[in-house]
C-alpha positions in Angstrom: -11.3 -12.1 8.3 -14.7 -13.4 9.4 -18.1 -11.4 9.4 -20.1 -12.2 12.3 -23.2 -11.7 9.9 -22.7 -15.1 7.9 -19.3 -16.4 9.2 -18.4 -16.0 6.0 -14.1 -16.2 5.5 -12.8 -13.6 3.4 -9.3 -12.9 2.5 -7.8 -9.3 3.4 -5.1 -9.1 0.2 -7.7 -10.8 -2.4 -10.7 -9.4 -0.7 -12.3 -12.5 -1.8 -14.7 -14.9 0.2 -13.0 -18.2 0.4 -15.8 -19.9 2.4 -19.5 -19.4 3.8 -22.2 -17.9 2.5 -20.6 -15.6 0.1 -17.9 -18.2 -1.2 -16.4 -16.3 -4.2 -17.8 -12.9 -4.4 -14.9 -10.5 -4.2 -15.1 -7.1 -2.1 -14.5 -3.5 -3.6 -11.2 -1.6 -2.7 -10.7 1.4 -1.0 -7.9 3.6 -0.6 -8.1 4.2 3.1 -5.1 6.2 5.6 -3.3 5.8 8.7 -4.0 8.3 11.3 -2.2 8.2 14.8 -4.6 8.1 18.0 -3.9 11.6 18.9 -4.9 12.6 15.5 -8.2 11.2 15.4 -8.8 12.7 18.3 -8.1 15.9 17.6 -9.9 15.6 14.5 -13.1 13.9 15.1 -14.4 15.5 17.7 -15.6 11.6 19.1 -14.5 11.1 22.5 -12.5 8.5 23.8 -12.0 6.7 26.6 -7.8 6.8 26.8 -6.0 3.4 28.2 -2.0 3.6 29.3 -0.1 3.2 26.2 1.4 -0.4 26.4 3.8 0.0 23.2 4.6 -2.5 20.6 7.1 -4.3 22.4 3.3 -5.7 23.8 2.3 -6.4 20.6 0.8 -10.5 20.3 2.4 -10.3 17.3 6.1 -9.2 17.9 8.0 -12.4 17.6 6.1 -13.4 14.2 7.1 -9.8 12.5 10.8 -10.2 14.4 11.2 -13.5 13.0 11.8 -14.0 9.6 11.4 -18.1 9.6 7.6 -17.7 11.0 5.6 -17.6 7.6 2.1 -18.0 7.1 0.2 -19.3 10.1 1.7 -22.9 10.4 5.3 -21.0 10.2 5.9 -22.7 6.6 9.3 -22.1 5.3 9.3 -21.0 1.7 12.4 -20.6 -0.4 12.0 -18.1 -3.0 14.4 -16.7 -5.2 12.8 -13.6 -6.1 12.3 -12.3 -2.8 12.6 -13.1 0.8 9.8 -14.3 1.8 9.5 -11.9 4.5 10.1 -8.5 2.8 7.0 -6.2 2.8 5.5 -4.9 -0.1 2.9 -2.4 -1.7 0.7 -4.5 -3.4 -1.3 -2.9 -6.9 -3.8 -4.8 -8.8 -6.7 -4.1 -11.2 -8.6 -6.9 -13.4 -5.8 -7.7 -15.2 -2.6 -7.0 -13.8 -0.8 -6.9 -10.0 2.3 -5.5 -9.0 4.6 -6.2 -6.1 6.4 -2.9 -5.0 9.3 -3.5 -2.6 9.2 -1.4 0.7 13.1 -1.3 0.3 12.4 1.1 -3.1 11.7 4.3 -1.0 15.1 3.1 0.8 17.1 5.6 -1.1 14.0 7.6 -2.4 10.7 8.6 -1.3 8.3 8.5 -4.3 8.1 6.7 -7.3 5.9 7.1 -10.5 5.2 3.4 -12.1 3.4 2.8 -15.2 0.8 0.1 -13.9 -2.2 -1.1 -16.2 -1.4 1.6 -18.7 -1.7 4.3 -16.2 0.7 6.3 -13.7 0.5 5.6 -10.0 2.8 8.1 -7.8 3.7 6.0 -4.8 5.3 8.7 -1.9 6.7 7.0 1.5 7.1 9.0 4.3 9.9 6.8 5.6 8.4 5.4 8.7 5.0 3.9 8.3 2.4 5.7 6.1 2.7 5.5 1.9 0.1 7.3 0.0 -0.9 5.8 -3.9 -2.4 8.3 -6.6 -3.7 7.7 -9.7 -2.7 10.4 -11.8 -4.5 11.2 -14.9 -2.5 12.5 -18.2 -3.2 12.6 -21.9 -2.5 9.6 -23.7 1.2 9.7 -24.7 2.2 12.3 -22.5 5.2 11.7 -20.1 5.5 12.5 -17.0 8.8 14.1 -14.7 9.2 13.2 -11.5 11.1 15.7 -8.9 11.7 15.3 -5.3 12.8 18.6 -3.0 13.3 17.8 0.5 9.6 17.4 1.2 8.0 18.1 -1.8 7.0 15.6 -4.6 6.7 17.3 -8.0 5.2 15.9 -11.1 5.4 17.9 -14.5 5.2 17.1 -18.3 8.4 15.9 -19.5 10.8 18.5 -20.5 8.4 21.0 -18.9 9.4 23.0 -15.6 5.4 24.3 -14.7 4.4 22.0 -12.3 0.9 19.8 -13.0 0.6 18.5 -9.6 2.5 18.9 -5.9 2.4 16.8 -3.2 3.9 17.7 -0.1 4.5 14.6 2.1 2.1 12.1 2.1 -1.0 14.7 0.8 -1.2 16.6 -2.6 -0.5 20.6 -2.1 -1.3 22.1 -5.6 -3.0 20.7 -9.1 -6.4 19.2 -10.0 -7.3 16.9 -7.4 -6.0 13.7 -8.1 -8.0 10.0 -6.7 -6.5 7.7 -4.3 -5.6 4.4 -5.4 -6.0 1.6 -3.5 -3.1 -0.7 -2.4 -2.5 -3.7 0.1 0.8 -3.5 2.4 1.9 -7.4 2.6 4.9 -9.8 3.2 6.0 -11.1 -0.3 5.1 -14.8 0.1 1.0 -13.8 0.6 1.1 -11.6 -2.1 2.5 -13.9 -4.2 0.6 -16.9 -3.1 -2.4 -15.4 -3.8 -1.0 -13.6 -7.0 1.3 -15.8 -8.4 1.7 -14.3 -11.7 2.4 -11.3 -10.3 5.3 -8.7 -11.8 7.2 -7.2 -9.2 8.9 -3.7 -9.6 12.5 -2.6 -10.4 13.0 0.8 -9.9 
C-alpha cells in the first residue's frame, strides 16, 4: 500500500515501510472484523448511497485467485515443498515468533487452541469467510480443554467440566472478556517470503 501523505510503500503482511519517507518504521496491529454491507448498514446508522450488486464473478482479481500458477505480481512460480504456494493461511506473529495456520485446519473442525509465543490463541472459523483470533489469558501452567457443540466453542481447565469461557460462532457468549488478537489472512508464499523462518502449524 501507499499513503498519499508521503508516498511512502508499506507492506500489508509486515506492516513495514519498505520505501519513502518512513523506510523501516513498522505499523501497530489491530484485530479488525468483517461485516457484510447490509450489516453495516443496519448498524451504523451512516447512510449509503447503494450501487447494483455486480458479484465476484466481476471481481479484477478473479483469474489471479482462480489460478494457482499466478504468484506474486510478476506471476513467479515457486516450488515449495511445505506448502502450495497458493494455499491461504492465518498468519500469527509477535517479536519473536510467527506462525503459519492452514485455512485447510478448520476443514474438518472449526476452532483450534495453539500455544503461540507461550500463550493460547483460540482460532474459531465460521466455515465461509470470517475467522476470529483470541488471546486467552490462564494461569501459568494451567491447561486448557477445548470442546466444540454444533455452534458453540467451549474452553475449560483441563479435566474440569465448568466452563471458563464460551464462544458462540465467531463472538464470545460467556466468561471474562477476552482481547482480540491480531492476524493477517495470506497465500503461503507471501507469508513466507516475508517470514521465512516461520513455523507453520500441524493440528
Amino acid at each position: 500500500m501507499e499513503d498519499d501523505q508521503t508516498s511512502s510503500l508499506w507492506s500489508q503482511i509486515s506492516g513495514k515501510c519498505l520505501r519513502g519517507k518512513y523506510k523501516d518504521r513498522e505499523l501497530t496491529m489491530f484485530a479488525s472484523s468483517f461485516s457484510t454491507f447490509g450489516e453495516l448498514k443496519d448498524q451504523s446508522g451512516v447512510l449509503f448511497l447503494e450501487k447494483p450488486e455486480k458479484g465476484k464473478a466481476h471481481s479484477p482479481y478473479k483469474e489471479y485467485f482462480e489460478d494457482r500458477s499466478k504468484i506474486g505480481i510478476f506471476g513467479t512460480v515457486a516450488s515449495d515443498s511445505l506448502m502450495d504456494p497458493k494455499d491461504k493461511i492465518y498468519g500469527l506473529r509477535s517479536e519473536q515468533s510467527q506462525l503459519a495456520v492452514p485455512v485447510s485446519s478448520f476443514e474438518d473442525q472449526a476452532a483450534q487452541l495453539i500455544i503461540f509465543d507461550k500463550r493460547y490463541i483460540l482460532l474459531i472459523s465460521d466455515g465461509q469467510a470470517e475467522m476470529a483470533a483470541f488471546n486467552i489469558p490462564s494461569a501459568t501452567g494451567t491447561k486448557l480443554d477445548l470442546l466444540i457443540q454444533k455452534d458453540k466453542v467451549i474452553l475449560s481447565k483441563e479435566g474440569n467440566t465448568e466452563p471458563l469461557f464460551t464462544f458462540t460462532g465467531i463472538d464470545q457468549t460467556s466468561g471474562n472478556t477476552v482481547e482480540a488478537f491480531p492476524v493477517v489472512t495470506a497465500f503461503w508464499f507471501a507469508w513466507q517470503a516475508f517470514f521465512p523462518m516461520t513455523d507453520i502449524y500441524k493440528n
